[in-house]
DOTOR-811249 format. One line per 5 residues: number of its first residue (from 1); their letters; for each residue x, y, z of C-alpha. Coordinates in nm, 3 decimals, always signed. Example, Ala and Ser with C-alpha at 12.3 -4.5 7.8 and 13.67 -1.06 7.14 Angstrom:
! residues 2
1) as) +1.230:-0.450:+0.780 ~ +1.367:-0.106:+0.714
END
This chain:
! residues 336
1) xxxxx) -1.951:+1.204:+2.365 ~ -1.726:+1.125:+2.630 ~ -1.470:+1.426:+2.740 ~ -1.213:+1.464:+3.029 ~ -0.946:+1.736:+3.100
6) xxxxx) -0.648:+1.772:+3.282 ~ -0.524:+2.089:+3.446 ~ -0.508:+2.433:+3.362 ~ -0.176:+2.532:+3.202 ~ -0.021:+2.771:+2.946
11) xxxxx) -0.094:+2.537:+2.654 ~ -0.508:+2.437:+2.562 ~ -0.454:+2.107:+2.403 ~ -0.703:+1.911:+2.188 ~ -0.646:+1.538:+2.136
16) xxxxx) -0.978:+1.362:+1.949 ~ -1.076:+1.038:+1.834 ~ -0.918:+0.836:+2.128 ~ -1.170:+0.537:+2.047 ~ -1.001:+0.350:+2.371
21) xxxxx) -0.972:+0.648:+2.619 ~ -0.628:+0.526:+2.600 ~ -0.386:+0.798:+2.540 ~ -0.425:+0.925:+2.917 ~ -0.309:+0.565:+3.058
26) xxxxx) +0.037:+0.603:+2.872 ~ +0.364:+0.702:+3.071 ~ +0.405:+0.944:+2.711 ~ +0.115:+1.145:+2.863 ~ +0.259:+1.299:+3.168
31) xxxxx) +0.487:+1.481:+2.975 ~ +0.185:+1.732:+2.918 ~ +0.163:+1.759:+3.328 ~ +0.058:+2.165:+3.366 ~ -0.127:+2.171:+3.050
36) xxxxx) -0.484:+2.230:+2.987 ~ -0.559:+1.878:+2.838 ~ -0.911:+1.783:+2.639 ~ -0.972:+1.411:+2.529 ~ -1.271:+1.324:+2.305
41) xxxxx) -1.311:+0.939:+2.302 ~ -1.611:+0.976:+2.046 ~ -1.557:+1.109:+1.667 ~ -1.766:+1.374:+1.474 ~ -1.722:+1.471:+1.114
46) xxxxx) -1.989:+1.742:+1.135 ~ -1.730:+2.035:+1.054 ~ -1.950:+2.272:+1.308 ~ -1.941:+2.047:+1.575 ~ -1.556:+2.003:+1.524
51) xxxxx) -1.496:+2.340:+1.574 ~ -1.704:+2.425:+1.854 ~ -1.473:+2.174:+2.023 ~ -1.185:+2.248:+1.907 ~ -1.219:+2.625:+1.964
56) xxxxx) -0.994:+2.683:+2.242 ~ -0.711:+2.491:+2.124 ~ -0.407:+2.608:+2.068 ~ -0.289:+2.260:+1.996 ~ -0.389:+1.971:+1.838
61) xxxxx) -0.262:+1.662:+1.849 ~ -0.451:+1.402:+1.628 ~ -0.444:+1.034:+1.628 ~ -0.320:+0.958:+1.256 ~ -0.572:+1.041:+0.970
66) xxxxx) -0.926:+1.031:+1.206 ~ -0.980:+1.348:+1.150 ~ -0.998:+1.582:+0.844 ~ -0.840:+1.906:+0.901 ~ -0.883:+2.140:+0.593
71) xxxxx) -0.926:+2.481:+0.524 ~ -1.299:+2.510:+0.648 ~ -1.243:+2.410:+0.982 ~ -0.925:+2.601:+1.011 ~ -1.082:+2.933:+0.983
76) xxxxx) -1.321:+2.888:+1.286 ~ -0.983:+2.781:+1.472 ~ -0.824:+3.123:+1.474 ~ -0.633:+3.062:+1.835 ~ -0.484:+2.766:+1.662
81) xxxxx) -0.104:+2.800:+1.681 ~ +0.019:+2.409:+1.634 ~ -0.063:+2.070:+1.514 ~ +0.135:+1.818:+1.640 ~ +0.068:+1.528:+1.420
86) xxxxx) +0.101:+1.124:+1.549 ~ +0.332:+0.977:+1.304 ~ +0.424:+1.096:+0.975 ~ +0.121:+1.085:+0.776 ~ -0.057:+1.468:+0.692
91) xxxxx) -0.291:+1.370:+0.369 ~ -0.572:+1.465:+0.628 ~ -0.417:+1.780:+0.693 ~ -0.406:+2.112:+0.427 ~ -0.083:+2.187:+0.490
96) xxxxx) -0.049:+2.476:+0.310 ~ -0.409:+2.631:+0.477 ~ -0.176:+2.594:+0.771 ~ +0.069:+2.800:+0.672 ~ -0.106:+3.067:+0.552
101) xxxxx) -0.291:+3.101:+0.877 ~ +0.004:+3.085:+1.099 ~ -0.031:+2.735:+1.222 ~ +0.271:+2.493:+1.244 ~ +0.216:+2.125:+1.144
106) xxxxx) +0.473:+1.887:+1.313 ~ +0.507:+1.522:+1.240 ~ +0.661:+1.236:+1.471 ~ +0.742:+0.892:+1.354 ~ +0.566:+0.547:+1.465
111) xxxxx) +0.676:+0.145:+1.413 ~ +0.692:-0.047:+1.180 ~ +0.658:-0.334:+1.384 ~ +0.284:-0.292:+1.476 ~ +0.155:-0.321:+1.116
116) xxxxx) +0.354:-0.596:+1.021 ~ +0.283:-0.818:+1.322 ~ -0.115:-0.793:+1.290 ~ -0.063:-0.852:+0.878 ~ +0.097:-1.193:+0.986
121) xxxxx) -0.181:-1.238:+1.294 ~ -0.436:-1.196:+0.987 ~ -0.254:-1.403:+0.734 ~ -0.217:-1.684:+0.944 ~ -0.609:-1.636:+1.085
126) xxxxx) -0.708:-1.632:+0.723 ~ -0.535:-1.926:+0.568 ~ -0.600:-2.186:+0.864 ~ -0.961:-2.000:+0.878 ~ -0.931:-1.970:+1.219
131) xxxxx) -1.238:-1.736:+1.273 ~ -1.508:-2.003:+1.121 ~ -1.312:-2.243:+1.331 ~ -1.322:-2.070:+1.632 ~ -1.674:-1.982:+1.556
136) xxxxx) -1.810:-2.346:+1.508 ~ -1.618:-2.499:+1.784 ~ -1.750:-2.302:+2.044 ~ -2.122:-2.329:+1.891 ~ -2.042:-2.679:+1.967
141) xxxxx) -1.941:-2.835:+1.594 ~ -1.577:-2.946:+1.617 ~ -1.357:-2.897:+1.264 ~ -1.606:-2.791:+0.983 ~ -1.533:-2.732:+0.638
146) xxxxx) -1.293:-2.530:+0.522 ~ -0.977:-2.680:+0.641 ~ -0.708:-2.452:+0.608 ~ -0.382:-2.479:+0.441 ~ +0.006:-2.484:+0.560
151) xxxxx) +0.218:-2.175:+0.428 ~ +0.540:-2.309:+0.372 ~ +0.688:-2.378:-0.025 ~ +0.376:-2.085:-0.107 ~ +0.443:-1.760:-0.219
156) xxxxx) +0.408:-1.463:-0.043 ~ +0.348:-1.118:-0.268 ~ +0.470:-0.796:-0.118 ~ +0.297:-0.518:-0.317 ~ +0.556:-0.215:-0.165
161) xxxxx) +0.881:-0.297:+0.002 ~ +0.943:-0.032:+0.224 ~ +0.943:-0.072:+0.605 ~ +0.683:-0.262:+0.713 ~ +0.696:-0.476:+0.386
166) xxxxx) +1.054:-0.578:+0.430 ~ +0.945:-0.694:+0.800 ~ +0.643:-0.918:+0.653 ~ +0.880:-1.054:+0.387 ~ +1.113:-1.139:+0.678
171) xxxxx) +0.816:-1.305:+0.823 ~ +0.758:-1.517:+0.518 ~ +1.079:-1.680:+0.461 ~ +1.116:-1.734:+0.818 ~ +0.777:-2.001:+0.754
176) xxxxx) +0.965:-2.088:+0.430 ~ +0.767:-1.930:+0.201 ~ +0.879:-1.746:-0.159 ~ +0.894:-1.413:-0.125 ~ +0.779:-1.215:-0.472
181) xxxxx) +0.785:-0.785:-0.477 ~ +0.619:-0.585:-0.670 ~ +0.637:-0.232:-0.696 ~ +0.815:+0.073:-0.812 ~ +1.203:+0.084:-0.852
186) xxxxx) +1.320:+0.212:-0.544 ~ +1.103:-0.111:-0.385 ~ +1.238:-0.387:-0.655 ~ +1.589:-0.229:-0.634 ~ +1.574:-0.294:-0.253
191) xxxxx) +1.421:-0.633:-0.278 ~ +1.663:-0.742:-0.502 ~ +1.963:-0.611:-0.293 ~ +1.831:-0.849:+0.005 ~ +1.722:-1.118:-0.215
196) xxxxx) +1.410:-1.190:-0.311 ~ +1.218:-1.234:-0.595 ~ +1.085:-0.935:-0.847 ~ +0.795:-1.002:-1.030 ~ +0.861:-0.988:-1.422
201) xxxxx) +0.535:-0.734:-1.431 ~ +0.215:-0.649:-1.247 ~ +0.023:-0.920:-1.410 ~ +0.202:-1.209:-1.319 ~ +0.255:-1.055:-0.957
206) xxxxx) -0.072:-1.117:-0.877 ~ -0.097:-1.488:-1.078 ~ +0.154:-1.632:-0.894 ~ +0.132:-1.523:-0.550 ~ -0.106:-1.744:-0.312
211) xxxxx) -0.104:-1.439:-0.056 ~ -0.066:-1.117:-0.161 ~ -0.041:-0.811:+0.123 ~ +0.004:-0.428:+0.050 ~ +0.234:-0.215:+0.172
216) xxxxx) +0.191:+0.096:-0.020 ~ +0.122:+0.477:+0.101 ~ -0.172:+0.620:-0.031 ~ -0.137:+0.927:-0.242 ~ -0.239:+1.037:-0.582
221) xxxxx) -0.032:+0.820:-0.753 ~ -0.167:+0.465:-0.543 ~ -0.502:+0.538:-0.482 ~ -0.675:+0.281:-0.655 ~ -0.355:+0.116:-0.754
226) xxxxx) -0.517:-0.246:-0.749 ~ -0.803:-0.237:-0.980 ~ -1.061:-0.539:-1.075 ~ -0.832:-0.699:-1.311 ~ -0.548:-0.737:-1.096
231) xxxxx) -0.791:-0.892:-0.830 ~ -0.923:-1.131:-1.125 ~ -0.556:-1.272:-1.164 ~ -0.574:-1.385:-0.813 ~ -0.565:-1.749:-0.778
236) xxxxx) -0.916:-1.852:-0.619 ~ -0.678:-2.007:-0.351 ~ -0.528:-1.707:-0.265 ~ -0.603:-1.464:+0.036 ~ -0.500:-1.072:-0.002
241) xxxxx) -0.433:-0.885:+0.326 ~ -0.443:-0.527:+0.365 ~ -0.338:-0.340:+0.681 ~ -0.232:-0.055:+0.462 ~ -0.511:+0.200:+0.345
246) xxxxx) -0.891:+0.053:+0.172 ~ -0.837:+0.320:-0.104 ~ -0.495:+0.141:-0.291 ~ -0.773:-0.074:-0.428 ~ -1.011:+0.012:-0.669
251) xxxxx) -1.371:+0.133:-0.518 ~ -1.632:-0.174:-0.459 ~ -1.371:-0.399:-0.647 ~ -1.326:-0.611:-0.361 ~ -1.628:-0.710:-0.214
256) xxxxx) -1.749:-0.760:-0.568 ~ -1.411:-1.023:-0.658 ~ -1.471:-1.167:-0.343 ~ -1.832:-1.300:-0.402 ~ -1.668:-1.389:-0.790
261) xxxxx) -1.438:-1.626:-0.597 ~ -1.056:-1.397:-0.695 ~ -0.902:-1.389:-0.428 ~ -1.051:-1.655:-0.235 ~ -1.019:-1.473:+0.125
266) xxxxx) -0.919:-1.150:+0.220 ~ -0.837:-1.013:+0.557 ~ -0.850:-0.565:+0.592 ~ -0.779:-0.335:+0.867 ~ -0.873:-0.052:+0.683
271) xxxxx) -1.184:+0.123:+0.493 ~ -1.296:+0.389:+0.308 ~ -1.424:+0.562:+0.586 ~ -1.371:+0.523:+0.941 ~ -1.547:+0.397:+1.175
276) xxxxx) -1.769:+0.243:+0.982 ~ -2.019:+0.016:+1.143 ~ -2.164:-0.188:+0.818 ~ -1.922:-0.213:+0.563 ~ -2.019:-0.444:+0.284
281) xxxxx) -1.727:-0.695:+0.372 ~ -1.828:-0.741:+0.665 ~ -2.116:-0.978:+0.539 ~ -1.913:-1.208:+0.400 ~ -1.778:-1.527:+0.517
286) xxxxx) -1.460:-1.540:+0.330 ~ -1.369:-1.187:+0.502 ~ -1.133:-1.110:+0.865 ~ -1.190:-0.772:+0.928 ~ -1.021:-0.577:+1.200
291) xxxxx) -1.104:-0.173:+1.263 ~ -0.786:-0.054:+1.198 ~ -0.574:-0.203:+1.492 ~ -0.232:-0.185:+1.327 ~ -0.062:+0.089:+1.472
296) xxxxx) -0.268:+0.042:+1.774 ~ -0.087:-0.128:+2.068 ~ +0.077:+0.029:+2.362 ~ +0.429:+0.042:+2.212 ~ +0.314:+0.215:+1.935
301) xxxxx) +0.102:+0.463:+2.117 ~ +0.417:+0.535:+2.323 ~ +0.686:+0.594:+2.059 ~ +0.366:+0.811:+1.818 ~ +0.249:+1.019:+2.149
306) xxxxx) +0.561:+1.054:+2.267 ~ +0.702:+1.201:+1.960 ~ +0.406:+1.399:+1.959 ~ +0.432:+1.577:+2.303 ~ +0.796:+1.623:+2.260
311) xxxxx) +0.740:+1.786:+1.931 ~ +0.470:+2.028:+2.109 ~ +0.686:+2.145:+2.441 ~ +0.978:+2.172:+2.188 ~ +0.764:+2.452:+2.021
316) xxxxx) +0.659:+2.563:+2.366 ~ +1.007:+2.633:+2.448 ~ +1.058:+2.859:+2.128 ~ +1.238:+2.575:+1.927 ~ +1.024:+2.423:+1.697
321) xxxxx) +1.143:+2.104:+1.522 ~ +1.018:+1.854:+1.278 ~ +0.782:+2.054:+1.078 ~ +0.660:+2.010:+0.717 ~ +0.594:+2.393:+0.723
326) xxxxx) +0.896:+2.567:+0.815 ~ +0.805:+2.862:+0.594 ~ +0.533:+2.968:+0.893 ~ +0.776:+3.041:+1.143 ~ +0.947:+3.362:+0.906
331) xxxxx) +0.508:+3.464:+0.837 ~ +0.478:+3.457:+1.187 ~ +0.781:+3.641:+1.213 ~ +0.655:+3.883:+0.966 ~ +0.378:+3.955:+1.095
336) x) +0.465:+3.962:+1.429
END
């Protein structure tokens, strides 16, 4: 465990799961100058030892979904007036536990830029198998098998076109590539409108694409969106990239259609559980895997803290905004 603080002010605030020690290096931080500031650079899941350090928060501020916050650790957090989230994700978060115990839940916003730039970095690593490459050359072997392949005339598959998916499908016809969406109306409708492609169904989606990348949210409705037979209509040619969340596809499907041969490569930036030290795909040779670097560069750290720590002096100063609980500010006021 690794934990610093700042100075003593009228806010305790909690910030865990900074992997890099990073989030004190950023020109966002100083806007919490005269606040009592804890950073954890180590992670803990143990609910006991989350609350024994979070228990003098008033404020938390956590870095995207790292950390469960449900109902059980709540209630050993009872001076817990705020958590200001990074970005605008709060599936980790029980919202409404929140609100019954008084506790705001702000949200900020991130980029989409981030994401989509590492799903290209690991698109191009993947198809010019640049790891191996990189690998044998400097264990002294110069080009060994595979050789990779060129991306223009292929097709790229964008599985969700929101955001960052309209920003990889940019990408793709920039290296003159197809560009094929699949998806639910509101994505097809807005693929169509900037011209591209819509697969006739699901099915064929995933036939025809040679690289397929997701671009979903998770939520009831996705998880486990891409099951074993959709992986199975995967050209063996084809890679599938997934910056997005591990859980849109189908539990163990992966690793097992990987070792069948459909798709042919994958690259992932996300897992089931995080940080995880031996997941099965990391064994395999036809695998890139990245720990969840996506939304993790400087730029995004400033725009996500920054949001953040404007969000948490703006309900400092008595004028909350941004919240996904609004309904806790008239309990507070009741019960004030």
């Amino acid at each position: 465990m690794s934990e610093k603080n700042a100075t003593r002010s009228s806010l305790t605030i909690v910030i865990p799961d900074d992997y890099q020690d990073a989030v004190r290096e950023l020109q966002a931080f100083k806007k919490l100058e005269g606040h009592e500031v804890t950073v954890f650079t180590d992670t803990v899941k143990d609910i006991g030892a989350l609350a024994q350090r979070f228990a003098h928060a008033q404020v938390l501020v956590p870095i995207r979904e790292r950390t469960a916050i449900g109902d059980d650790l709540l209630t050993r957090l009872p001076g817990l007036k705020l958590i200001s989230q990074t970005g605008k994700g709060v599936t980790h978060i029980d919202v409404a536990a929140c609100t019954r115990r008084g506790i705001a839940v702000a949200t900020g916003s991130g980029s989409s830029h981030a994401p989509a730039e590492l799903t290209w970095a690991l698109l191009l690593a993947a198809v010019r198998a640049l790891p191996r490459q990189i690998a044998s050359a400097k264990a002294g072997n110069w080009q060994t098998a595979p050789i990779g392949t060129s991306l223009n005339g292929r097709t790229l598959g964008i599985y969700g076109y929101g955001g960052i998916g309209k920003i990889v499908a940019g990408y793709g016809k920039a290296f003159g590539m197809r560009v094929l969406v699949w998806g639910r109306e509101g994505s097809v409708s807005r693929a169509r409108q900037d011209g591209y492609d819509v697969a006739t169904n699901k099915r064929a989606f995933f036939e025809q694409s040679d690289v397929v990348s997701l671009h979903l949210k998770l939520s009831a409705d996705t998880n486990g969106i891409v099951t074993a037979t959709d992986l199975a209509c995967m050209k063996p040619t084809s890679v599938l990239i997934n910056t997005s969340r591990a859980d849109l596809i189908e539990r163990d499907a992966l690793v097992t259609a990987l070792r069948a041969g459909r798709p042919g490569y994958v690259a992932v930036d996300a897992y089931e559980e995080e940080p995880t030290r031996d997941h099965p795909l990391f064994h395999l040779d036809n695998a890139i895997c990245t720990p969840h670097l996506g939304y993790v560069e400087k730029d995004s750290y400033e725009i996500l803290f920054g949001h953040a720590f404007d969000n948490l002096l703006a309900f400092e100063a008595g004028h909350p905004v941004n919240l996904v609980n609004p309904d806790v500010l008239g309990a507070e006021k009741a019960r004030s």
